[in-house]
SELO-925797 format. One record per residue (C-alpha): residue in three letters; x, y, z. Coordinates in steps of 0.25 Angstrom, whole numbers, padded with zeros to 4 digits, always signed. Last residue first. Layout:
# residues N
ALAXYZ/...
This chain:
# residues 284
UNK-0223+0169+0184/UNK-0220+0166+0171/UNK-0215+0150+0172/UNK-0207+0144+0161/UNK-0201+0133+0170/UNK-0197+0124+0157/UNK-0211+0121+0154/UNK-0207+0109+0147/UNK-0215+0099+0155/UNK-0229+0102+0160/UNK-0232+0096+0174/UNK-0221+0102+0180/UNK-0230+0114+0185/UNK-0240+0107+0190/UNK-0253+0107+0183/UNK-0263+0118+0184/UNK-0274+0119+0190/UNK-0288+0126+0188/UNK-0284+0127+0172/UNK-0290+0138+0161/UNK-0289+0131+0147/UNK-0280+0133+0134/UNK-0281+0126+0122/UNK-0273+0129+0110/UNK-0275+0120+0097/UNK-0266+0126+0085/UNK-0265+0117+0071/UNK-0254+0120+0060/UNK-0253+0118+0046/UNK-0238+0117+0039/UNK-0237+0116+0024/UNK-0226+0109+0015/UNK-0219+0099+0026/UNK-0206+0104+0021/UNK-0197+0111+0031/UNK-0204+0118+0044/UNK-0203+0130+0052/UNK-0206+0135+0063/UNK-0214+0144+0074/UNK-0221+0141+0085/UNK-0227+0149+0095/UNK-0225+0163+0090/UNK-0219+0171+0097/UNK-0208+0179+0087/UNK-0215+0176+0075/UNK-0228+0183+0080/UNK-0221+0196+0085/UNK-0211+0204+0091/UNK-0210+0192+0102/UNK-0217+0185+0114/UNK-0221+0171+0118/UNK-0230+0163+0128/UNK-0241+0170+0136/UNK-0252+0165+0140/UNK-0266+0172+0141/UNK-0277+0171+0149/UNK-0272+0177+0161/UNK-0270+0189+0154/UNK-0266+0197+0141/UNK-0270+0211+0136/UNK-0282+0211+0131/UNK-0289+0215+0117/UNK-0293+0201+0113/UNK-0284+0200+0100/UNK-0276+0213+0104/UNK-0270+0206+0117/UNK-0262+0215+0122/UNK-0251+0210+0133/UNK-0242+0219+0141/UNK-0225+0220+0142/UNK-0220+0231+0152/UNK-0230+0239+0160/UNK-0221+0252+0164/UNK-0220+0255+0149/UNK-0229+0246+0138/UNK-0223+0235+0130/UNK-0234+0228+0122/UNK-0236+0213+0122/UNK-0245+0207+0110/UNK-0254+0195+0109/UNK-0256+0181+0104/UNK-0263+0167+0106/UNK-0263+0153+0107/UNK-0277+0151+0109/UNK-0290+0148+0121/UNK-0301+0157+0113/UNK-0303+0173+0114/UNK-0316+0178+0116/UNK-0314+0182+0131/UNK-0300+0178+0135/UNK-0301+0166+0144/UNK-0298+0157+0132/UNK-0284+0157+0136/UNK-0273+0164+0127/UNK-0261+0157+0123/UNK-0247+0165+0118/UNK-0240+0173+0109/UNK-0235+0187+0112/UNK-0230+0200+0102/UNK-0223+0210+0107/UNK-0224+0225+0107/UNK-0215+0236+0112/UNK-0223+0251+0113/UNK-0220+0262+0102/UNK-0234+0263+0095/UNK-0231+0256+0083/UNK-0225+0245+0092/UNK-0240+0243+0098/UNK-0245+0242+0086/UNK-0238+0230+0081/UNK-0239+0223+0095/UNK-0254+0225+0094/UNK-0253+0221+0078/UNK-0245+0208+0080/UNK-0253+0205+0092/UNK-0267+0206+0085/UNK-0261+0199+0073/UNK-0257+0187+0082/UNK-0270+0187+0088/UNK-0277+0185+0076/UNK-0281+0192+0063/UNK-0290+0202+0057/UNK-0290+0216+0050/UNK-0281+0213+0039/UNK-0274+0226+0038/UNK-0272+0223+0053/UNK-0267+0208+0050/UNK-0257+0213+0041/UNK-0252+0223+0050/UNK-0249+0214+0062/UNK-0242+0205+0051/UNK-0249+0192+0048/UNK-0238+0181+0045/UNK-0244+0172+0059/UNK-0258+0171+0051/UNK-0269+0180+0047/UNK-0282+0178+0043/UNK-0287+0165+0051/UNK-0291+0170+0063/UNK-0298+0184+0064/UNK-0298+0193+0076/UNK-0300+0205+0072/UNK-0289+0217+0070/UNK-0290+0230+0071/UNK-0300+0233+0084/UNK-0289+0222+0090/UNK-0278+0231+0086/UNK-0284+0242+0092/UNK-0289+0235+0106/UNK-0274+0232+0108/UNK-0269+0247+0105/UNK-0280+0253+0117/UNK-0274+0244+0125/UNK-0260+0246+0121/UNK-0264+0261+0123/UNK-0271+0259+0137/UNK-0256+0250+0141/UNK-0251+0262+0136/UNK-0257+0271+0148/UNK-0252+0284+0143/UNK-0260+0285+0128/UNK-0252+0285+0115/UNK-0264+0286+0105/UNK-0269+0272+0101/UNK-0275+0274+0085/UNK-0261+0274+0080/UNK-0259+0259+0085/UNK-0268+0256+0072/UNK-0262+0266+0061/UNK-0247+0261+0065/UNK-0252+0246+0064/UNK-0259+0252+0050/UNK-0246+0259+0045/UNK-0237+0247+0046/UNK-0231+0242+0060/UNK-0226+0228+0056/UNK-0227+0217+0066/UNK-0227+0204+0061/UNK-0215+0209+0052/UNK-0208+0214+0066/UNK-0211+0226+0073/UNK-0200+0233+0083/UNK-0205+0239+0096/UNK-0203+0225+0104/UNK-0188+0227+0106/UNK-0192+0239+0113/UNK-0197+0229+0124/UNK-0183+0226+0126/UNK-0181+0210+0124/UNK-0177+0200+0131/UNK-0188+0200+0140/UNK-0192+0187+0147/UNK-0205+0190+0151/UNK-0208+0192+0167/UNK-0222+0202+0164/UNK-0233+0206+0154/UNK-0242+0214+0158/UNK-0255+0209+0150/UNK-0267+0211+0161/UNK-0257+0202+0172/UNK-0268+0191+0171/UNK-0261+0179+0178/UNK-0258+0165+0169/UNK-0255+0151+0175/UNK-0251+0142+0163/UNK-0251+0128+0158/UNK-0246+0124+0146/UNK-0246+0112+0135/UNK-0241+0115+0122/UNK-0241+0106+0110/UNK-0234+0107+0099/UNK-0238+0096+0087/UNK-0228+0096+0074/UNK-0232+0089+0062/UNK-0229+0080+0050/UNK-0215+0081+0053/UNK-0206+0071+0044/UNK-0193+0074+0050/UNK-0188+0083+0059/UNK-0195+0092+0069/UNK-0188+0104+0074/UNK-0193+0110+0089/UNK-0188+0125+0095/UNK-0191+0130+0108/UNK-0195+0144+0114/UNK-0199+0151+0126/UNK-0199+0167+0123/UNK-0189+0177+0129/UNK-0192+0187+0118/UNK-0177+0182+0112/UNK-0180+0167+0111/UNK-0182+0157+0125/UNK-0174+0144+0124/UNK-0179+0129+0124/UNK-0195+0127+0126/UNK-0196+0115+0130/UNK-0202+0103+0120/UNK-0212+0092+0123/UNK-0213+0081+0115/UNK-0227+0079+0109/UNK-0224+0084+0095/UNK-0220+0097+0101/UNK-0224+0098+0115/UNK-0223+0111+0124/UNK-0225+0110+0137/UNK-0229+0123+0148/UNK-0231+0121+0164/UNK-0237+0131+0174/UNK-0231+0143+0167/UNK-0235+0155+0174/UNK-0241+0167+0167/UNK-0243+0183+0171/UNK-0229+0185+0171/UNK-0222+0179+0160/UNK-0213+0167+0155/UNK-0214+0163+0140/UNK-0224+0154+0139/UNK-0219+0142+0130/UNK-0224+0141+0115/UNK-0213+0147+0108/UNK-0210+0137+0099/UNK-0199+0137+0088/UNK-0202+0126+0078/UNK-0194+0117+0067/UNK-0200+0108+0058/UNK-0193+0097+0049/UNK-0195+0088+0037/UNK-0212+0092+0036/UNK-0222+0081+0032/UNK-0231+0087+0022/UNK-0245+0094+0026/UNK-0236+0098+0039/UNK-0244+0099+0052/UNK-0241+0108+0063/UNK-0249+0107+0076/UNK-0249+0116+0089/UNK-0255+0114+0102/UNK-0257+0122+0113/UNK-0262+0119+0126/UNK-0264+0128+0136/UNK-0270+0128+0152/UNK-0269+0140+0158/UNK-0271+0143+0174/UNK-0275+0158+0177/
């Protein structure tokens, strides 16, 4: 399947702010099961290569703005051919064990009740089944409801609470997952409206680490593991770790932000140096 995305992100400071400094992680990382046609990011329409990868092997860069900065516009321009490999996850850059992924963060916290929920999937031979099984769990747990948590919700908070969004539904499968021994990693990336019910959005899912399989996607929020619908662009323990931008500022008093992503089947795809800034970050 041919992708189309774009992706735009504003901030906006209710006083000018003196300086602001981002880490982005808004390139595809490369995988199996995704092909980078051509990928720009812009930052205040200039475009900007991604410069290094961190330790999950993910594409990053980093942008200050000095100054009186009113706001800073990113903007994301990719085109991608995807291929439905049911989650399996292939050709990452792993520097990391998958053991490394056992350990919970804040985000992540295993408390009674993340033990309680992943307690009611017995161990079963076919864990793919289990983490199945696991998936439709936390999902049964937690409805999806925007606007009641935000990116400081722990996993355990937003199942006290009942509700919340995609990030919660990866915080907690990946929360409940560790509690019953297997690797889990949290993955930030876009989601085509293909899915049924589910809107065109940058979106959020976990990896779990299963014998003889390797890495596979669950997508709690719509119960399915990943396929030619998705993207994806990042990994990490959790959130903090993947998320697409992340910053700080000095003055500039409060910071509001505005996310438009639309993302569209294509017949055809432009050629592949019609997009600069790619930097040959082709999954194949």
């Amino acid at each position: 399947m041919h992708l189309s995305i774009q992706h735009r992100t504003v901030y906006r400071y209710a006083e000018p702010a003196l300086r602001v400094t981002q880490a982005l992680r808004l390139w595809p990382a490369a995988c199996s099961g995704q092909r980078v046609i051509g990928w720009q990011v812009d930052v205040d329409g200039r475009a900007l290569p991604y410069a290094t990868t961190d330790g999950f092997g993910n594409p990053v860069a980093t942008h200050t703005a000095d100054g009186a900065v009113d706001q800073v516009r990113i903007d994301v321009h990719g085109h991608v051919e995807t291929e439905d490999l049911h989650g399996v996850v292939g050709g990452t850059l792993e520097r990391l064990p998958a053991r490394f992924f056992l350990f919970e963060t804040s985000l992540t916290h295993v408390d009674d009740s993340i033990r309680g929920l992943a307690a009611q999937v017995p161990p079963m031979k076919d864990a793919i089944e289990r983490m199945h099984r696991l998936c439709n769990h936390v999902r049964d747990r937690l409805d999806y409801v925007a606007g009641e948590t935000d990116s400081a919700t722990t996993a355990a908070e937003a199942l006290a609470n009942g509700s919340g969004v995609c990030q919660d539904h990866a915080h907690l499968m990946a929360a409940s997952a560790r509690a019953l021994g297997f690797p889990a990693r949290y993955v930030s990336g876009y989601l085509c409206a293909g899915v049924e019910g589910a809107e065109a959005a940058s979106h959020a899912w976990a990896e779990i680490h299963i014998d003889d399989f390797g890495w596979v996607g669950f997508d709690a929020a719509n119960r399915i593991c990943p396929n030619e619908y998705y993207v994806r662009i990042a990994c990490g323990r959790d959130y903090h770790d993947a998320a697409p931008v992340r910053g700080v500022h000095r003055g500039g008093r409060s910071e509001t932000l505005e996310v438009s992503v639309s993302i569209s089947e294509t017949a055809a795809m432009p050629p592949p140096g019609g997009l600069p800034g790619n930097r040959g970050q082709s999954a194949q």
